[in-house]
C-alpha positions as CSV (number, residue, x, y, z in Angstrom):
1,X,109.1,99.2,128.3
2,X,112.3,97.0,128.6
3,X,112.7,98.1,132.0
4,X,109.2,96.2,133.0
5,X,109.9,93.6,135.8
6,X,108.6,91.2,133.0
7,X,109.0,89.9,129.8
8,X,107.7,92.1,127.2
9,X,106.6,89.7,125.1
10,X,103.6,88.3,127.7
11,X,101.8,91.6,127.1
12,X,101.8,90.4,123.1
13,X,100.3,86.8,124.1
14,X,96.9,89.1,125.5
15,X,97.2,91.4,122.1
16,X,97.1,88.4,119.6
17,X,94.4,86.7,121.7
18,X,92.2,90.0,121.3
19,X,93.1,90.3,117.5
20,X,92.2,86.5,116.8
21,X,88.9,87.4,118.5
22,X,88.1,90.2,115.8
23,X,88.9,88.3,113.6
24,X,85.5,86.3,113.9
25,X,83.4,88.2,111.6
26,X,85.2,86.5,108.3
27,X,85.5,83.4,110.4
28,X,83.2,80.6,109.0
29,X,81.7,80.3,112.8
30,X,80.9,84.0,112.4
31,X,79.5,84.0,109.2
32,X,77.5,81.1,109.5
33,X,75.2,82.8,111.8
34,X,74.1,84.9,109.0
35,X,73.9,82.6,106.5
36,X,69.9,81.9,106.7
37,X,69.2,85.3,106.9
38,X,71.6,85.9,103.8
39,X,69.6,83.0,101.8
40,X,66.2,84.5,102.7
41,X,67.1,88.2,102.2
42,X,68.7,87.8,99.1
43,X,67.2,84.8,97.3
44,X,69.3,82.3,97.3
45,X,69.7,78.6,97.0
46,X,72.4,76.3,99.4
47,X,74.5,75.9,96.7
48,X,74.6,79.5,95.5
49,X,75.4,80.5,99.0
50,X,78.1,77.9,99.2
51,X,79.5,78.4,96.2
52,X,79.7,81.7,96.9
53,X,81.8,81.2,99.9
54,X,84.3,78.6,98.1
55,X,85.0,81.2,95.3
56,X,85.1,83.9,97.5
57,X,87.7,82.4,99.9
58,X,89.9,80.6,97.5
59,X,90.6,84.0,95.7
60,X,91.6,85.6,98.9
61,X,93.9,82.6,99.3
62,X,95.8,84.0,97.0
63,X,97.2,87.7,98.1
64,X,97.8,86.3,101.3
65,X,101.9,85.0,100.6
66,X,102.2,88.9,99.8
67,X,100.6,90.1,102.5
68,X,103.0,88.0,104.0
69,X,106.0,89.4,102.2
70,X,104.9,93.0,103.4
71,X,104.8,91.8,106.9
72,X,109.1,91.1,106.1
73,X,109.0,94.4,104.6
74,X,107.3,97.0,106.9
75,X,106.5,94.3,110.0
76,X,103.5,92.9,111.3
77,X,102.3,96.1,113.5
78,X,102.2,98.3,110.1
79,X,100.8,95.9,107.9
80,X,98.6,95.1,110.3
81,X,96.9,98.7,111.0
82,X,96.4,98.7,107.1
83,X,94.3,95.3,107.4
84,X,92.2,96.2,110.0
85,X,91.0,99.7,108.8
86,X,90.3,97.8,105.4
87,X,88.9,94.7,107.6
88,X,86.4,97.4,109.5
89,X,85.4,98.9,106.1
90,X,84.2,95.4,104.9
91,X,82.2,94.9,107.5
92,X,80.1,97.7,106.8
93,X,80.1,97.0,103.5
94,X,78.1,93.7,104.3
95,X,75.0,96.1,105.0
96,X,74.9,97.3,101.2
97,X,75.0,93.5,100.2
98,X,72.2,93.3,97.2
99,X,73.0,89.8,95.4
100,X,75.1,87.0,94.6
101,X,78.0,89.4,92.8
102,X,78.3,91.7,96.0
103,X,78.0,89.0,98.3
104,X,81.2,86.9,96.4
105,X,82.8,90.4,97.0
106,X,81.8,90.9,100.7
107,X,82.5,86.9,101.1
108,X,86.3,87.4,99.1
109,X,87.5,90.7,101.9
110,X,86.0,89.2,105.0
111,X,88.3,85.8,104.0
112,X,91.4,87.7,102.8
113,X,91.8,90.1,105.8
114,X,89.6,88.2,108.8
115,X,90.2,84.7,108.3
116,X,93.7,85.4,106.5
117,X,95.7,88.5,107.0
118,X,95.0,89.1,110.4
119,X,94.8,85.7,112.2
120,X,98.4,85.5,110.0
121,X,100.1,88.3,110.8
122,X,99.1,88.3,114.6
123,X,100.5,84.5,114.9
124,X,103.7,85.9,112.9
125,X,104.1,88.4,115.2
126,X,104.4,85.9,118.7
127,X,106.9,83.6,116.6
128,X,109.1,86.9,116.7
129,X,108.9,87.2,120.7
130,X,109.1,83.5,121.2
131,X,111.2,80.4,120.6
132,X,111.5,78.0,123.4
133,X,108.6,78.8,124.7
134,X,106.5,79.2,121.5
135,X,103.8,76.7,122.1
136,X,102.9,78.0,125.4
137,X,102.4,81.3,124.3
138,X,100.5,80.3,121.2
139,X,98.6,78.0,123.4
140,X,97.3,81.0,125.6
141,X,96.9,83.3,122.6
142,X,94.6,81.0,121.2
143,X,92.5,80.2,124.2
144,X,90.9,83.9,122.4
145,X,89.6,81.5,119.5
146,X,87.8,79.5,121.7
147,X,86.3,82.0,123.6
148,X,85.3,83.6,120.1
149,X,84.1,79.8,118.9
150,X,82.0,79.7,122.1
151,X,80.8,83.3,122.2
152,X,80.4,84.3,118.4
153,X,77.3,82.4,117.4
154,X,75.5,83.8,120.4
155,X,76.9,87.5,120.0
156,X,75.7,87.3,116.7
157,X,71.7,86.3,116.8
158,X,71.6,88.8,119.7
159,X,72.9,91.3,117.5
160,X,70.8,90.4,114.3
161,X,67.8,90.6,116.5
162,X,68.7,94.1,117.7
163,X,69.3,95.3,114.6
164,X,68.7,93.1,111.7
165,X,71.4,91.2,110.1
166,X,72.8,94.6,107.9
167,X,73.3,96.2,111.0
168,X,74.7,93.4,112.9
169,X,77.7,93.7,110.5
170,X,77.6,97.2,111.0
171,X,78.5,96.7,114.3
172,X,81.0,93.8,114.6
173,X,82.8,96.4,112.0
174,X,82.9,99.6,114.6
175,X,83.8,97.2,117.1
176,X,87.4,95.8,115.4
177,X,88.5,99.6,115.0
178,X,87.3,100.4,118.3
179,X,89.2,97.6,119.8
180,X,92.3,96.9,117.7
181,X,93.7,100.2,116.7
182,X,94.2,101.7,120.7
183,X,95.8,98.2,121.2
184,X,98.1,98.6,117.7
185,X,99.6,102.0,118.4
186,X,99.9,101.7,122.5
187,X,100.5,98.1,123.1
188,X,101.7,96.0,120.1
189,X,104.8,95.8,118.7
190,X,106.9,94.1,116.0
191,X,110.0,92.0,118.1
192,X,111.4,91.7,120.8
193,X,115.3,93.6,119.1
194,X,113.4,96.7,118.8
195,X,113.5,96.8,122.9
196,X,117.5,95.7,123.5
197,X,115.9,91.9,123.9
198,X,116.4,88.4,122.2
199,X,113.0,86.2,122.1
200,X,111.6,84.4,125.6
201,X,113.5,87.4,126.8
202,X,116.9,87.3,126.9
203,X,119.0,90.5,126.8
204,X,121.5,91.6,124.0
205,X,124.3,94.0,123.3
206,X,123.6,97.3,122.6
207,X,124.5,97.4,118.9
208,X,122.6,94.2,118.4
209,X,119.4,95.9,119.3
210,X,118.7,97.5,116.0
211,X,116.5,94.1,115.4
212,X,119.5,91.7,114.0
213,X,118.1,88.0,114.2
214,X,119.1,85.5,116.1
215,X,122.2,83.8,115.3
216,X,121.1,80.5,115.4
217,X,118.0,81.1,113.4
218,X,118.2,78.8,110.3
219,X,116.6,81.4,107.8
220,X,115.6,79.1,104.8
221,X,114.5,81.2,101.9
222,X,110.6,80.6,100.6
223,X,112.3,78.6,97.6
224,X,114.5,76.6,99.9
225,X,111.4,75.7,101.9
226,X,109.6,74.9,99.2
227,X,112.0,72.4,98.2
228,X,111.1,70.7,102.2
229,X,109.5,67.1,101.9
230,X,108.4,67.9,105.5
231,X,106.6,71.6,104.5
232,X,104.6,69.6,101.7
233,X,103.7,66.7,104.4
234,X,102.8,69.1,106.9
235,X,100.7,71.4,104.3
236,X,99.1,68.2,103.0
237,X,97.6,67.1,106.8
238,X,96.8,71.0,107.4
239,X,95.0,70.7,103.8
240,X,92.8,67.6,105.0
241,X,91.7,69.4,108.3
242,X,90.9,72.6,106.7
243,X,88.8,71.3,104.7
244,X,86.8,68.3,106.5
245,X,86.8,70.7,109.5
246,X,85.6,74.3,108.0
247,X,83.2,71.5,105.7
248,X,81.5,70.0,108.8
249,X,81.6,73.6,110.4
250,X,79.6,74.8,107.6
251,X,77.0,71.9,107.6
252,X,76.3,71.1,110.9
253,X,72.9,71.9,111.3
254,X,72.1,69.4,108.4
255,X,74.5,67.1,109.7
256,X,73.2,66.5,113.0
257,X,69.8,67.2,111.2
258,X,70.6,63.9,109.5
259,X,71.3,62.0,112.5
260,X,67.5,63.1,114.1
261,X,69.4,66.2,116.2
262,X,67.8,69.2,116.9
263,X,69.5,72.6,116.5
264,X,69.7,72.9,120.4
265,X,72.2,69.9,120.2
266,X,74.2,71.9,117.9
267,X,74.7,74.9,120.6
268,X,75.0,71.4,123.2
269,X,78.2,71.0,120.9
270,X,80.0,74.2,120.4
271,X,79.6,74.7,123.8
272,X,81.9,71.7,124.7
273,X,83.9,72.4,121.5
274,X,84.7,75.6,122.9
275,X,85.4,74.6,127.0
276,X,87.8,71.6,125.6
277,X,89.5,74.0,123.0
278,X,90.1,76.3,125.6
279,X,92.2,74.2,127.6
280,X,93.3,71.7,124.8
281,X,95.1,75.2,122.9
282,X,97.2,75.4,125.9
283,X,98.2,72.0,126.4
284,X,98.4,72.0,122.9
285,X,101.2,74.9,123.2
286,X,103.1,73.3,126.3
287,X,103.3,69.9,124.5
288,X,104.6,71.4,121.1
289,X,107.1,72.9,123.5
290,X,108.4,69.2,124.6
291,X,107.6,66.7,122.1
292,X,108.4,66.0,118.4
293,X,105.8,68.2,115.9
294,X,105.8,65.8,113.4
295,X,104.6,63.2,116.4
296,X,102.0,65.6,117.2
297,X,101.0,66.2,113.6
298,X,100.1,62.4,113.1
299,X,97.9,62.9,116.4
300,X,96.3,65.5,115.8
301,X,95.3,63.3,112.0
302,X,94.3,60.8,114.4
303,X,91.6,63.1,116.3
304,X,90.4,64.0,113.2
305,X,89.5,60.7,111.7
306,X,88.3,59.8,114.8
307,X,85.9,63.0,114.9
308,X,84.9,62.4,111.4
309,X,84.1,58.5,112.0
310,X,82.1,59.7,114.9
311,X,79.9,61.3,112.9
312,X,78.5,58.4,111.2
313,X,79.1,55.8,113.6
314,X,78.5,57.5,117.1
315,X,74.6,56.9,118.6
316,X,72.9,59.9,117.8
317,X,72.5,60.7,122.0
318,X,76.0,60.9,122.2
319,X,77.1,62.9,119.0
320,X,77.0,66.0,120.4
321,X,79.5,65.0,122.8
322,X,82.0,62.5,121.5
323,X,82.7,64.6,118.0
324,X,83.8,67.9,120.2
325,X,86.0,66.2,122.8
326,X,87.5,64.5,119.3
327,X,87.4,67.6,116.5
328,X,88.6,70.3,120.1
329,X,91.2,68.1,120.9
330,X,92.7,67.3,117.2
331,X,92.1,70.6,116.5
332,X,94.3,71.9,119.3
333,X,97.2,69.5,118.6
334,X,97.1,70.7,115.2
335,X,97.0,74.6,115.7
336,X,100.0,73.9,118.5
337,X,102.1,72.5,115.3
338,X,101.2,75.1,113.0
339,X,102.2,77.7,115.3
340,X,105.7,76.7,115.9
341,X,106.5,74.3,113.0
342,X,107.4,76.7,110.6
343,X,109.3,79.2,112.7
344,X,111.4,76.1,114.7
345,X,112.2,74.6,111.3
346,X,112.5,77.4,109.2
347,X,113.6,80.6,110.7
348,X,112.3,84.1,111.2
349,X,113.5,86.1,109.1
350,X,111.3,85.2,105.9
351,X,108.4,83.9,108.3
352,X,105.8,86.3,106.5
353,X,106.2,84.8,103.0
354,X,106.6,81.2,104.4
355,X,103.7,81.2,106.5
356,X,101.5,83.4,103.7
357,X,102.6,80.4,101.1
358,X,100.9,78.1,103.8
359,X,98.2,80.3,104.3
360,X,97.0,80.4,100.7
361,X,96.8,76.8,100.4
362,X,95.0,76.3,103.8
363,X,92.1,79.3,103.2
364,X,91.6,78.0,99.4
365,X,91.2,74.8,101.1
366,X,88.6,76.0,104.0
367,X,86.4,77.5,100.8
368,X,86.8,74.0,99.0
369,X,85.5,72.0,101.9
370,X,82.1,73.4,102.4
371,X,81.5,73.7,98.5
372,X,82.4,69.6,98.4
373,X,79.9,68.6,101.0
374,X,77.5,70.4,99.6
375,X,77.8,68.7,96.0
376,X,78.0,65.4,97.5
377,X,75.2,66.1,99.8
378,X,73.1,67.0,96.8
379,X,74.2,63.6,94.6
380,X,73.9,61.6,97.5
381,X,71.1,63.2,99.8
382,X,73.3,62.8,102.6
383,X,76.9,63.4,104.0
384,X,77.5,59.8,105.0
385,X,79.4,59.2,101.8
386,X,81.4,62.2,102.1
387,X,82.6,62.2,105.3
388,X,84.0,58.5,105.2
389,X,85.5,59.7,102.2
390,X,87.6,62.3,104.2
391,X,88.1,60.0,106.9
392,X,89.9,57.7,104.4
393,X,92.1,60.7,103.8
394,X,93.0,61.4,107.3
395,X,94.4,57.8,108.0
396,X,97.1,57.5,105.7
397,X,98.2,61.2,106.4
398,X,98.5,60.7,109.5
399,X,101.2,58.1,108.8
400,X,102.9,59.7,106.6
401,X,102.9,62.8,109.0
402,X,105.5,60.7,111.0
403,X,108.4,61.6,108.6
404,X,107.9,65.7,109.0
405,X,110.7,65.5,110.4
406,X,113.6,69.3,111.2
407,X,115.4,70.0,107.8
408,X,118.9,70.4,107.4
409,X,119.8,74.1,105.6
410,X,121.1,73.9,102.5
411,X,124.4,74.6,102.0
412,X,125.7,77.8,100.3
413,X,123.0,79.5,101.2
């Protein structure tokens, strides 16, 4: 494999693409295809299926910094084999679903190991092959979400109405192992040392190969970055989007409901969501690559007051169009910042724990959003309130996302 007449590493980009894609059936995308079906079969009201969903996620917020710190342990390709076969068997565990207490269970391991682990430990995995050119290799990896954005919702009514929404899990389960465990054990592998290369594919000496890191890599320690102004910044913004963004997800067939849309207006939207994510990821990825992150963190906090405004303000004609060219784009800027921030300012060789402390707060977050709207929409009888309220949030962050700014190691470390 070293002796390919290319880097290694652009045969990982492909890998992580496919692995983001499976990871739609925990995605809230993927599962909010089910969720009428899920309220009729099993009896329950909005707020019991949201609430659901919030306690289900923000528990599986919480393994994932250990997940993480097995990922240092035994590297992402091992941990990774271990999530997907325990991914798989949720899925079919969704068919024996009876009532609220298994659904919180069936909601708690699709978040932890689809919308978690394996979106984490995939991303992980590129930093180790990548440096200089991180964000254009991200960018391209994550063209997969938008083709599972785009796809998913459409994959899944034709499946329920094949085989019923039990066996419509059933499936998406057999089709992860099917798909991901060939690519695991033939195609996927940890770094980059393991082959006698450096990241973006430069060569080393032969007894550097064993998988040293890079000299230059900072390494902070999980408690040194946790003692980063710019980490908590950053996490704060990520916090914001996460949770106006899976919120809005969650509720957009009442939100556009609200504004006199049709559900057709919806699919109008994720359509152009997806086709302007697809190409926004990888210019995204190239920018990250030549501009300041903490520049394209206050951006991408930009988009996404501007996408939240729109959905108050915007004429009702136009919705369906202005919020996805402003959510796709803010979205992309953001995901270009998470994927190299913390590997460019913090080093590889505690990545898993780092990015798994990030991870819990941002899933706990993406459970806390949808739950939030859904109160308010109950007190209020709309989401008007609610969303100018995390609009107000967005613009002062996105200042203050100016001075995420590279930190200095620590001394004696």
């Amino acid at each position: 494999m070293s002796r390919l007449p290319f880097f290694y590493g652009w045969l990982m980009v492909p890998a992580v693409m496919l692995i983001s894609i499976c990871t739609s059936p925990g995605q809230t995308y993927g599962v909010a295809v089910f969720n009428p079906y899920l309220r009729e079969a099993l009896g329950l009201s909005n707020s019991e299926l949201s609430g659901a969903y919030m306690a289900g996620t923000v528990l599986a917020s919480l393994p994932l910094t250990y997940i993480g710190a097995l990922m240092d342990r035994y590297g992402p390709r091992r941990t990774l084999m271990g999530v997907v076969f325990v991914f798989g068997i949720t899925c079919f565990g969704v068919t024996q679903v009876s009532g609220l207490f298994t659904l919180f269970i069936a909601f708690f391991f699709l978040r932890l190991l689809g919308q978690g682990s394996m979106g984490m430990l995939a991303r992980n995995a590129l930093a180790m092959w990548f440096h200089k050119r991180l964000g254009m290799a991200s960018g391209l990896a994550n063209v997969g979400m938008a083709v599972a954005v785009g796809g998913m919702p459409a994959l899944g009514f034709w499946l329920i109405e094949s085989y019923g929404w039990r066996g419509a899990y059933a499936v998406l389960g057999g089709a992860v192992w099917l798909l991901l465990f060939p690519l695991l054990i033939f195609v996927f592998r940890d770094r980059p040392e393991e082959m006698g290369l450096l990241p973006d594919g430069g060569e080393v000496a032969e007894d550097d190969a064993a998988g040293r890191v890079v000299p230059e890599d900072p390494a902070f320690t999980l408690r040194q970055v946790l003692r980063s102004p710019a980490y908590w910044i950053a996490v704060c913004c990520m916090v914001s989007w996460s949770m106006s963004g899976t919120g809005v997800q969650f509720h957009i067939v009442s939100i556009f409901a609200g504004r006199g849309l049709e559900p057709t207006a919806v699919a109008t939207m994720f359509s152009i969501y997806a086709f302007i994510i697809a190409g926004g990821r990888v210019g995204g990825g190239m920018l990250a690559d030549r501009m300041p992150l903490n520049l394209l963190l206050a951006l991408a906090l930009v988009c996404q007051c501007a996408a939240l405004v729109s959905l108050n303000q915007v004429d009702a004609a136009w919705l369906p169009w202005v919020f996805p060219v402003c959510s796709a784009t803010g979205s992309s800027l953001l995901m270009s910042v998470g994927e190299t921030m913390w590997v460019r300012y913090y080093g590889r060789r505690h990545l898993g724990k780092i990015r798994g402390s990030v991870s819990t707060i941002g899933v706990a977050a993406s459970g806390v959003g949808p739950f939030v709207m859904g109160v308010a929409f109950d007190y209020f009888g709309g989401f008007e309130q609610v969303l100018w309220g995390c609009a107000g949030l967005a613009a002062p962050l996105a200042v203050l996302a100016l001075a995420a700014t590279p930190p200095k190691l620590p001394k004696g470390k």
